[in-house]
N, C-alpha and C positions, 0 to 999 in steps of 0.2 A: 374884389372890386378895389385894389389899390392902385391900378393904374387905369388909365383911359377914362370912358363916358359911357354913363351908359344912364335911362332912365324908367324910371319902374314906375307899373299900375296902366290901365287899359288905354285911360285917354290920353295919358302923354305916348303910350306906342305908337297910337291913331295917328297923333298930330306928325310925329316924326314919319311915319309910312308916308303919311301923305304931301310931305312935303321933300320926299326920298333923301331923308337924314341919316334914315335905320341901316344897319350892314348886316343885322342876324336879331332875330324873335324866339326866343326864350317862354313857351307855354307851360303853365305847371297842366299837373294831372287832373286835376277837378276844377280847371275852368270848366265855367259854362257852355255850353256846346254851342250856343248862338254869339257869343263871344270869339270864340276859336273858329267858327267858320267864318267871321267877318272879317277876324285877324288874317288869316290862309289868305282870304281872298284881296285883302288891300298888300300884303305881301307878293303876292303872284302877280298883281298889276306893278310895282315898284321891282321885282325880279331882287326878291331878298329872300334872306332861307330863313325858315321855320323849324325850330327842334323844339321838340315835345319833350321836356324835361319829365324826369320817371317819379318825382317823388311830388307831394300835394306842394298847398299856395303857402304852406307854414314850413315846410324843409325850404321851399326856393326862398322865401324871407331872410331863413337862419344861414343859407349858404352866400346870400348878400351880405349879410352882418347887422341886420335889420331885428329890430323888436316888433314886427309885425307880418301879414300874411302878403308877399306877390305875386298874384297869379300871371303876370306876366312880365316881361323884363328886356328891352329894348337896348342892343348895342351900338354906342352911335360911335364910338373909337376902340378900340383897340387895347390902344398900350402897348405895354410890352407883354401882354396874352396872348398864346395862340389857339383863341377860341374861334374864331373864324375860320381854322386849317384843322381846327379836331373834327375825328371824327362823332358822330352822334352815338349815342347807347340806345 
């Protein structure tokens, strides 16, 4: 996360979906299943891609650089990443 935008936690994902901000949704493993299905589905109506990140809401945190748990993680630019052209695990 040293380049681009991006913003983490549920409801700031929401807000960006719904106001078609987001470019790619970042799901940890043990969200909520009524969470993740809301998320899918407000993704699927903005035509953004969803990846199900492999590891819980405390690895997606630590791989932020965060001292706490994200279970979810909103990209709203880029950078110079090319997370938007990798492929998913």
């Amino acid at each position: 996360m040293k380049s681009g935008k991006a913003s983490l936690g549920y409801k700031a994902t929401l807000k960006n979906l719904r106001s078609n901000k987001a470019k790619l949704i970042l799901i940890s493993s043990n969200c909520p299943p009524l969470r993740k299905s809301s998320l899918e589905y407000y993704a699927m109506l903005a035509k953004c891609n969803v990846n199900h990140y492999s590891g819980s809401n405390v690895e997606l945190g630590t791989a932020c650089g965060k001292f706490f748990n994200v279970s979810t993680l909103c990209i709203l630019d880029q950078g110079d990443s090319d997370i938007l052209t990798a492929k998913a695990d």
